[in-house]
N, C-alpha and C positions, 0 to 999 in steps of 0.2 A: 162081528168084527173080524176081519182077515189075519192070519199071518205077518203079513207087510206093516197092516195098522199099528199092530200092538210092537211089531220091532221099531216102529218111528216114536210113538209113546213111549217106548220104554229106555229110548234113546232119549230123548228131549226129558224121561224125570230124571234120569242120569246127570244129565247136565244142569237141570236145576239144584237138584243137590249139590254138584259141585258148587255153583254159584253160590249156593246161600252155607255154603260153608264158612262159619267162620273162623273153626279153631287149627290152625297150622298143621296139626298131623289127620284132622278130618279132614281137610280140604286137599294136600296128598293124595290121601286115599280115592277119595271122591274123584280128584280129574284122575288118576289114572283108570279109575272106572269108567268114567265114562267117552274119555278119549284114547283113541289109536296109539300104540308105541309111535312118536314121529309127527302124531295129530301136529294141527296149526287150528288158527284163532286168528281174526282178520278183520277190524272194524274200523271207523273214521278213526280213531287213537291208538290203533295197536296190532302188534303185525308181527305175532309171535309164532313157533314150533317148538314140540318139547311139553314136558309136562312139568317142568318145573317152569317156564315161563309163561305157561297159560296162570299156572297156581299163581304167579306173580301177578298176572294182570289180575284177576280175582281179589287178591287178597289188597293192590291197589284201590279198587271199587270201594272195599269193606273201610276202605280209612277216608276214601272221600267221602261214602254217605254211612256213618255209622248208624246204627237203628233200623236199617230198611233191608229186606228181602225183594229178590225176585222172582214174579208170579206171570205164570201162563196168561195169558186173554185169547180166548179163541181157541179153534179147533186146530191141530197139526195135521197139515197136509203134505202127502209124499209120493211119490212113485218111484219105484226103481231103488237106487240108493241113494237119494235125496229128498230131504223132507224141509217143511218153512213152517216157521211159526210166529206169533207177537208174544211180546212180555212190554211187563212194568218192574219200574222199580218201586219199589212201596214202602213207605215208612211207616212203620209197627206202633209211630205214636197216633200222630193224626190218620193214615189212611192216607194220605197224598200220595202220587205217584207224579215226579217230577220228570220222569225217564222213563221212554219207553221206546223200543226198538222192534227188530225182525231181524229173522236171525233165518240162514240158509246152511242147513247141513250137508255135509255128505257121507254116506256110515261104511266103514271099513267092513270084510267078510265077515266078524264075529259080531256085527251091532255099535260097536264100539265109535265114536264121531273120527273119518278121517280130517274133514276140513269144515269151520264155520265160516261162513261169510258173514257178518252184522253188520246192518244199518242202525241208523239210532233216526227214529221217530220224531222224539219229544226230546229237546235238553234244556237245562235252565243256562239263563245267561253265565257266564263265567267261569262255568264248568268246564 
């Protein structure tokens, strides 16, 4: 595994720990680990900079699907400073995943996410 690989890895579990943060000063901590001072976050519903408004949208997600984490699918690919990957949202009861997206990164000189792009894959009606 290269240098490059494991900075995109290690970048993408950064962010999933942010994500599946639930508790207000872990999920703090978390984005600002794994996003740039000034990082953004960019999807069909949200179109934020800052690490307390990514922590917002986050912490939005955790009240619309209580119970469910998001999980990797697939390998992360990258070059340069840019890496892509898929996720689910998964619910910790049944296993369903009603949500699932791609997500485009781009990682600041320390590793750290400057900029996501997210598409969404999968969404249930009304969401």
């Amino acid at each position: 595994m290269s240098a490059n690989t494991d900075r995109y890895e290690n970048a993408v579990s950064r962010y999933f720990e942010a994500w599946n943060a639930r508790e207000s000063t872990a999920r703090t901590k978390a984005v600002a680990a794994a996003w740039a001072v000034g990082g953004g976050y960019t999807d069909p519903l949200a179109d934020v900079v800052g690490h307390e408004q990514i922590a917002g949208v986050i912490a939005a997600a955790h009240e619309q699907f209580p119970g469910f984490a998001f999980r990797l699918t697939g390998a992360v690919d990258g070059h340069h400073d840019t890496a892509r990957f898929s996720w689910e949202l998964v619910s910790e009861v049944d296993g369903s995943a009603p949500v699932a997206g791609s997500d485009v990164i781009t990682l600041a000189g320390d590793g750290r996410i400057r900029s996501v792009l997210g598409f969404l894959d999968r969404v249930p009606d009304g969401a």
